[in-house]
C-alpha positions as CSV (number, residue, x, y, z in Angstrom):
1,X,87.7,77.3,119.0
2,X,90.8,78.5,121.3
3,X,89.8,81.8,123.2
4,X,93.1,83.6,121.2
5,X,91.7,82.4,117.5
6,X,87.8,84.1,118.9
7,X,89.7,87.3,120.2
8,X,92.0,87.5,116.6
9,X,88.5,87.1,115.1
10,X,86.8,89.9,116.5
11,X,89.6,92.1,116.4
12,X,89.7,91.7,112.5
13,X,86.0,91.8,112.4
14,X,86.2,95.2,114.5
15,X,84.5,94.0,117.7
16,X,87.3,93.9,119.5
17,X,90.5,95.8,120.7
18,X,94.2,94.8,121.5
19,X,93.4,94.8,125.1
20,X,91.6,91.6,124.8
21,X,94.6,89.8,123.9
22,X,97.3,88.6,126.7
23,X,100.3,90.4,127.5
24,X,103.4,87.8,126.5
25,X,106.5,89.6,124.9
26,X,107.1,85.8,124.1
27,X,103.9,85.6,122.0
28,X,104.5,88.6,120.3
29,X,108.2,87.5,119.3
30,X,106.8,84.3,117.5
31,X,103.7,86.0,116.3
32,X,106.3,88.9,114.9
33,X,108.6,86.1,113.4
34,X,105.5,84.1,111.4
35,X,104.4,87.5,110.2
36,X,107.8,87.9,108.5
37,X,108.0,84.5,107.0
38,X,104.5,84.9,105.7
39,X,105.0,88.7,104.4
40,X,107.8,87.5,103.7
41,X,107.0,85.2,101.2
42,X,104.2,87.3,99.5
43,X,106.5,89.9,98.9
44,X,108.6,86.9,96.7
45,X,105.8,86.4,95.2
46,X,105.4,90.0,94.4
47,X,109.0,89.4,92.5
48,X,111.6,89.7,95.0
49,X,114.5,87.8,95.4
50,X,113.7,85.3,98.5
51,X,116.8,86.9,100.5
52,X,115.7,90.3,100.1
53,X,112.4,89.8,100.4
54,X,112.9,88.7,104.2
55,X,115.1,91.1,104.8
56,X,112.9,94.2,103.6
57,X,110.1,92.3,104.9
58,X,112.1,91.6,108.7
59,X,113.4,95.7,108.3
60,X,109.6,96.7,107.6
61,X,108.2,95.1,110.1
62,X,110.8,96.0,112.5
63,X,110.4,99.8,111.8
64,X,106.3,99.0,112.0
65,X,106.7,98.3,115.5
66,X,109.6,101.2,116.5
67,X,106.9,103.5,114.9
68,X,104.2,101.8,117.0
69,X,106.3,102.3,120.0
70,X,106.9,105.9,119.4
71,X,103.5,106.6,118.9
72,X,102.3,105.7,122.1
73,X,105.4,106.8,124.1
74,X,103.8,110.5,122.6
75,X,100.6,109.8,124.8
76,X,102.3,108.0,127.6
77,X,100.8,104.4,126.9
78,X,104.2,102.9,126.7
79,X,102.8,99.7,128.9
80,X,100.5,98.8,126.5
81,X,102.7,98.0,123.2
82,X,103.2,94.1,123.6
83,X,99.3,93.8,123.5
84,X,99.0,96.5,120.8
85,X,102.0,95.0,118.4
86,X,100.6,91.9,118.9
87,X,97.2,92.7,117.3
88,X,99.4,94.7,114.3
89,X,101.4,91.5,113.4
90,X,98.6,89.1,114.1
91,X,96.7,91.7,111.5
92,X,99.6,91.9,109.5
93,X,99.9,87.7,109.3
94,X,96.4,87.4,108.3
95,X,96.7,89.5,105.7
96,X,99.6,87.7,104.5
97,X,97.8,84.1,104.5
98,X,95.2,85.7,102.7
99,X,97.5,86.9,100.0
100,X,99.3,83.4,99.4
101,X,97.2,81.9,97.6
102,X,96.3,84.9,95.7
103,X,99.5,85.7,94.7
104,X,100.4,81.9,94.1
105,X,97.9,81.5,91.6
106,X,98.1,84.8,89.7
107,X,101.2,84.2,88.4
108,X,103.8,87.8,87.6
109,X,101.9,90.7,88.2
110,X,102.2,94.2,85.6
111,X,104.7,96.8,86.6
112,X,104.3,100.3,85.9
113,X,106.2,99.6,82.4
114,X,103.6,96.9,81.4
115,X,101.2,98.7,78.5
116,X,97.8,98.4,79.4
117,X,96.7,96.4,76.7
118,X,98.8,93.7,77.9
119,X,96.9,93.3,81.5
120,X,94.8,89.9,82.1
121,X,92.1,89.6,83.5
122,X,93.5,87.3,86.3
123,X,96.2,89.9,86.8
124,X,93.2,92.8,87.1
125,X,91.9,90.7,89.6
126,X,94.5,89.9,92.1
127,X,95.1,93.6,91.7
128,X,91.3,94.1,93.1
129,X,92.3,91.5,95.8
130,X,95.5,92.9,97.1
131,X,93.8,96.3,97.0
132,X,90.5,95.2,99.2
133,X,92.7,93.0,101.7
134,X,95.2,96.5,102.2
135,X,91.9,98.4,102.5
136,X,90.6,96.1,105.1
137,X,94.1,95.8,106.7
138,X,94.4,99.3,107.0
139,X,91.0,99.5,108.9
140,X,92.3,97.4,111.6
141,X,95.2,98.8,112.1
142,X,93.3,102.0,112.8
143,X,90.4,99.9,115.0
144,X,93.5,98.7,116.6
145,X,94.9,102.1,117.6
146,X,91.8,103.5,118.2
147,X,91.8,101.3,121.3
148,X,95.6,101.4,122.3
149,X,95.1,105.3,122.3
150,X,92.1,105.9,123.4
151,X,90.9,108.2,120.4
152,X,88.2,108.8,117.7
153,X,88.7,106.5,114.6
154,X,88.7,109.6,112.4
155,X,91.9,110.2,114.4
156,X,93.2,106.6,114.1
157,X,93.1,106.3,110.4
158,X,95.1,109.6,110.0
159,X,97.8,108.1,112.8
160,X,97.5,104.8,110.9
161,X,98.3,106.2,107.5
162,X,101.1,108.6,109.0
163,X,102.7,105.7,110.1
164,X,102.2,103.5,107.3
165,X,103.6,106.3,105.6
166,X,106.5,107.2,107.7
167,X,107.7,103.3,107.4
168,X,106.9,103.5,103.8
169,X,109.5,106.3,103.6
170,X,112.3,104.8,105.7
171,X,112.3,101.2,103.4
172,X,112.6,103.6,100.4
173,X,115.6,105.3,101.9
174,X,116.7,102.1,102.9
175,X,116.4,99.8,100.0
176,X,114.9,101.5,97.4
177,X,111.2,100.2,97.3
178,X,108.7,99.8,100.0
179,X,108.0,96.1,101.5
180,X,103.8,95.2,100.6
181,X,103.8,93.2,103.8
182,X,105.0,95.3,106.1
């Protein structure tokens, strides 16, 4: 197995950090652009419109990465945001090929105006899914910052979830909903 698929391993296994991972804006562009397509098209499957769903998805992940770069402008580690975004959207595309299939076999999901009687199974299921793969998704972003900022993890998670919710805020303002990929 390449050396990059090992490192991506054990970062989403939490045995590594982003610093294992080589400094190339170039990587990270093509890593960021995969991780669009793939959120991309889970968040279609979610029941957007294609278009939009690349758009939010692009905008989400876009705003991701300016928050990502703000954060460690606040403790001076500027230099080390290529290998730190990289690790986000390499995180951020796994999660996305995990969720194809998922989503591609569960067919429409319930909204909030579905009555509860109505939910399948299946559709309880994915539910679980997409909850556990956020969860774990989550957890790695915060074992990635953890690294990239040289704190406790206790620390991380709350910077993880500040920022998730900080992005979260801006795609509402911007579109209306929040992206799931982003």
């Amino acid at each position: 197995m390449p050396e990059f698929l090992l490192i991506l391993r054990d970062i989403v296994l939490l045995r590594r950090g982003p610093q294992e991972l080589p400094h190339s804006p170039r990587l990270l562009l093509t890593v960021t652009v995969a991780t669009i397509v793939f959120s991309g098209l889970a968040n279609a499957l979610l029941g957007d419109a294609a278009d939009m769903a690349m758009l939010r998805t692009a905008v989400g992940v876009g705003l991701s990465l300016g928050v990502l770069h703000l954060v460690l402008m606040t403790k001076q580690l500027q230099a080390r945001f290529v290998q730190t975004a990289l690790a986000s959207v390499l995180v951020a595309a796994v999660a996305a090929v995990l969720l194809l299939p998922v989503l591609a076999m569960s067919g429409p999901l319930p909204t909030p105006e579905t009555k509860p009687e109505t939910v399948t199974g299946v559709q309880l299921l994915t539910m679980l899914v997409i909850s556990a793969i956020g969860l774990w998704k989550f957890v790695v972003d915060a074992h990635i910052l953890r690294h990239a900022l040289e704190v406790r993890f206790v620390l991380a998670l709350l910077i993880a979830f500040a920022m998730e919710f900080a992005v979260a805020v801006m795609l509402v303002a911007l579109f209306g909903k929040s992206v799931a990929g982003a």
